[in-house]
C-alpha positions in Angstrom: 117.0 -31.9 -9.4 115.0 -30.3 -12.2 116.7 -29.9 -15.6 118.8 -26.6 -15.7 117.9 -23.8 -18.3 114.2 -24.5 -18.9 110.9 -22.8 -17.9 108.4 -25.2 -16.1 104.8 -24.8 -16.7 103.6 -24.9 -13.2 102.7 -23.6 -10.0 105.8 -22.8 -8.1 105.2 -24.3 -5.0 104.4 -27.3 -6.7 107.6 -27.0 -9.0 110.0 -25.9 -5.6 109.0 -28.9 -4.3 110.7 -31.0 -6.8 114.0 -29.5 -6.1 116.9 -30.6 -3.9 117.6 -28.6 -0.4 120.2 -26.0 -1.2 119.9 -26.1 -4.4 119.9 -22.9 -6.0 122.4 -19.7 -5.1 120.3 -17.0 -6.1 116.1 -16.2 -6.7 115.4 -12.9 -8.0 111.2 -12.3 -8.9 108.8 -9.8 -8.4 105.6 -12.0 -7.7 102.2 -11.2 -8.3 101.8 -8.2 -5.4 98.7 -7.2 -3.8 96.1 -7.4 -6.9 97.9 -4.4 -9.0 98.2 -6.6 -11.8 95.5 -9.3 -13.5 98.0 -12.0 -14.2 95.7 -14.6 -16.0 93.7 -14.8 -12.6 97.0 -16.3 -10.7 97.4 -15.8 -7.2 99.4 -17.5 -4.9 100.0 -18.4 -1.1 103.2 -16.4 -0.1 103.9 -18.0 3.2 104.3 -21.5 1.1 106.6 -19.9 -1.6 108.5 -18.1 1.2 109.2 -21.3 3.6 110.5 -23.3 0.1 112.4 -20.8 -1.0 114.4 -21.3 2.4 114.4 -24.9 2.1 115.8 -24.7 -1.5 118.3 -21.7 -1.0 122.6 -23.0 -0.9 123.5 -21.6 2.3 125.2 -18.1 2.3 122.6 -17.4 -1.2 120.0 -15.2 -1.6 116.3 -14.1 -2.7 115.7 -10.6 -4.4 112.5 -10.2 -3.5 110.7 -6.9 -5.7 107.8 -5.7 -4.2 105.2 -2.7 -3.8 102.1 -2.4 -2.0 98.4 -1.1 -3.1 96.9 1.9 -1.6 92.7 1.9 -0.8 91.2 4.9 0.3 94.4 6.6 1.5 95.5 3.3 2.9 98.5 1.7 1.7 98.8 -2.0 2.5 101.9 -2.8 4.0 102.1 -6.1 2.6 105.5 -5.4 1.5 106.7 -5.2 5.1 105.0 -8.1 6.4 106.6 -10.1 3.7 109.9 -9.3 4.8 109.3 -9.9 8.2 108.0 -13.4 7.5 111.0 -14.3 5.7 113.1 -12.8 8.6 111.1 -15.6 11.2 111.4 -18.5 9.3 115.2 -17.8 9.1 116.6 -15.5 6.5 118.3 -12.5 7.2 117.4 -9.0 5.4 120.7 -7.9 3.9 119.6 -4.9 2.3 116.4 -3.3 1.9 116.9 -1.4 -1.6 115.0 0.8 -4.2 113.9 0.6 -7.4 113.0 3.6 -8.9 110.9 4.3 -11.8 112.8 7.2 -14.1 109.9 7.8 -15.9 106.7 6.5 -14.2 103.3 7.2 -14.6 101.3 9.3 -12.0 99.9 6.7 -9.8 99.1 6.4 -6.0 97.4 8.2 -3.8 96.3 11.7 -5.9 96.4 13.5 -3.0 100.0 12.6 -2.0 103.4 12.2 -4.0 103.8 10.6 -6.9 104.6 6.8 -6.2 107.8 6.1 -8.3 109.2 2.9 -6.3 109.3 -0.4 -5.4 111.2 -2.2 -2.5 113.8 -4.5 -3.4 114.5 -6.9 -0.4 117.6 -9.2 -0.6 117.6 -11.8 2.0 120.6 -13.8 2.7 120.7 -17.3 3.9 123.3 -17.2 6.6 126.2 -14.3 5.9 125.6 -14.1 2.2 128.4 -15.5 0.4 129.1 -13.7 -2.9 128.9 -9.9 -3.0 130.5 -8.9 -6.3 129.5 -4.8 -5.8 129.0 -2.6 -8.7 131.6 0.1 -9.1 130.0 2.5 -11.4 129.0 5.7 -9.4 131.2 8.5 -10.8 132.8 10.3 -7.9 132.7 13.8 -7.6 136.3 13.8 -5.2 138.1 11.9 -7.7 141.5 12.5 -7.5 141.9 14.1 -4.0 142.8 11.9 -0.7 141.7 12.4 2.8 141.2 10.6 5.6 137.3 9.0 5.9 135.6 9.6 9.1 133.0 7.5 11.3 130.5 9.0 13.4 130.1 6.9 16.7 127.2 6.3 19.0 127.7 9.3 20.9 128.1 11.6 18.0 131.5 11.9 18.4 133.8 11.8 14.8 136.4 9.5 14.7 139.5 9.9 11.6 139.5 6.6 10.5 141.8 5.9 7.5 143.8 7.4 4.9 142.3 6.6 1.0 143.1 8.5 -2.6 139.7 8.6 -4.0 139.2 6.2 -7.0 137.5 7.3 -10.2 133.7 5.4 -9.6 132.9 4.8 -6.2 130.2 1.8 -4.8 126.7 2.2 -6.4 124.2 3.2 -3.7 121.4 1.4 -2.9 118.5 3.1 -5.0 118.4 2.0 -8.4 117.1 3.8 -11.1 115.7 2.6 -14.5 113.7 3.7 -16.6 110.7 1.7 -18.3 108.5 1.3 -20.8 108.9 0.2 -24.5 112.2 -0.3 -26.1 113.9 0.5 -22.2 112.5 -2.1 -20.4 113.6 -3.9 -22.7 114.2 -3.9 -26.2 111.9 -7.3 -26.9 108.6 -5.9 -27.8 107.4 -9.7 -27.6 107.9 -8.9 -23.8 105.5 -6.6 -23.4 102.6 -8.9 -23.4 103.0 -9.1 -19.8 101.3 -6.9 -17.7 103.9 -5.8 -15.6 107.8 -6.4 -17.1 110.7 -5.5 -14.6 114.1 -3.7 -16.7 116.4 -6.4 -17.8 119.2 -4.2 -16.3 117.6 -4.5 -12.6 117.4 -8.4 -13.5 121.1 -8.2 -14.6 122.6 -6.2 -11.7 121.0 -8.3 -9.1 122.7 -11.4 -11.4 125.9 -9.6 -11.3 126.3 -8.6 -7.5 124.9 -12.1 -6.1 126.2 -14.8 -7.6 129.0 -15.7 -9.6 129.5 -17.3 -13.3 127.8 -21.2 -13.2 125.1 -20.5 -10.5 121.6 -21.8 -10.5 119.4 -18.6 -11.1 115.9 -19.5 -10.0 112.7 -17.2 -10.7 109.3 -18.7 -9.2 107.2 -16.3 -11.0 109.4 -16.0 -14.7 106.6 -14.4 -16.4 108.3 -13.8 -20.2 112.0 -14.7 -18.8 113.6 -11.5 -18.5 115.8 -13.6 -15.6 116.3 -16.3 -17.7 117.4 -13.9 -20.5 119.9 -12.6 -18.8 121.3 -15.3 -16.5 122.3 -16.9 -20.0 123.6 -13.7 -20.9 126.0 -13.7 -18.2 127.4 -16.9 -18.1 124.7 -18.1 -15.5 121.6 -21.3 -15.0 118.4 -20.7 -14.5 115.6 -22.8 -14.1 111.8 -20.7 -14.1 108.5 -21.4 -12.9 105.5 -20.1 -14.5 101.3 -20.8 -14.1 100.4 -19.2 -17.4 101.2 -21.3 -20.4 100.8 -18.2 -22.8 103.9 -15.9 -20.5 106.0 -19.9 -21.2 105.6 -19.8 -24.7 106.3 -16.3 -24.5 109.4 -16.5 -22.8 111.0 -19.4 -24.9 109.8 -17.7 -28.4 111.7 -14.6 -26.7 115.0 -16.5 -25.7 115.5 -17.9 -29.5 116.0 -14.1 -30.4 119.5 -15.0 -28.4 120.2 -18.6 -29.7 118.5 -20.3 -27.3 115.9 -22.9 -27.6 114.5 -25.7 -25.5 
């Protein structure tokens, strides 16, 4: 096993490779996605990183997986889909397919269609994933009325199910919204030498629901450590791959602003 709490200056396959089977309870990355960004020249061979990130995930753990896709000529790629397909045949399961969504994104995409203001999100569970701490901080418009909840069955028949007062926040939903950009991103302008930083609350909340205090955090593509940041921040290990020396130095000159230093 690697030691815990550092950023390795390496390719990740190379550096997964050097880690123990079952090793680590949670991965959450965005990797370098169909040529949007120009990450030092870095690209990498996703069906490697995918089958070791199996082979290295603790049964009943998980990989956030934060991904978009390019669009050429009208044409969007897909590539997020066939990503999460291939981790579905080689053995993990897709728990949730989720959104991030940009609160205050440039236009971009096709011009003649919609502004594109997401990304997918796609948390895939080793076995039946094993810690789902959920986040409780919807406010709920029926607070303080009670009812009985109601199921709509295969035949689109409604069936009362059971009786419930209505708490105060309800379960989060499963589009997240952040914004982005200087000083929300995140608040370490040192950061934003990377190309393409993801918030340090999306980082966090995935930290939060998945895994539990102790846990080995892994991101295979750490760029300037916004998962290292905040799996120290809450209690958590990490241990970070990264190609690009420059996004390393980067990312330890940006943990000492929090008492840490390797």
């Amino acid at each position: 096993m690697l030691e815990l709490n550092k950023i390795y200056n390496m390719d990740c396959v190379d550096g997964m490779k050097l880690l123990e089977n079952c090793s680590i309870d949670l991965t959450i990355t965005s990797p370098p996605y169909d040529d949007l960004r120009k990450y030092k020249g870095y690209s990498f061979d996703f069906e490697s990183v995918a089958k070791e990130l199996y082979r290295i995930t603790n049964v009943g753990g998980c990989v956030v997986w934060v991904v978009g896709d390019q669009a050429i000529n009208g044409d969007e790629s897909g590539t997020s889909f066939k990503q999460a397909l291939y981790f579905k045949e080689i053995g993990f399961k897709l728990f949730d397919t989720m959104i991030y969504q940009k609160a205050n994104c440039p236009m971009r995409g096709n011009l003649n269609g919609y502004n594109q203001v997401f990304e997918y999100m796609f948390v895939l569970s080793k076995g039946k994933l094993r810690t789902h701490n959920i986040l409780y901080d919807r406010e709920n418009k029926s607070f303080g009325t009670s009812g009985f909840t109601r199921h709509r069955d295969k035949n689109g028949n409604i069936e009362i199910q059971n009786f419930v007062q209505r708490k105060k926040m309800g379960r989060r939903y499963n589009i997240w919204i952040y914004g982005n950009g200087k000083g929300v991103t995140s608040k370490d302008y040192i950061a934003f030498k990377h190309p393409a930083l993801f918030p340090e609350k999306l980082a966090e909340d995935h930290i939060l629901s998945w895994s539990n205090k102790n846990d080995i955090i892994l991101d295979p593509f750490m760029g300037v450590g916004t998962s290292a940041k905040m799996a120290l921040l809450n209690e958590r290990n990490f241990i970070g791959f990264e190609s690009s020396k420059e996004y390393c130095e980067i990312a330890n000159e940006r943990l000492k602003l929090y008492g840490y230093e390797k």
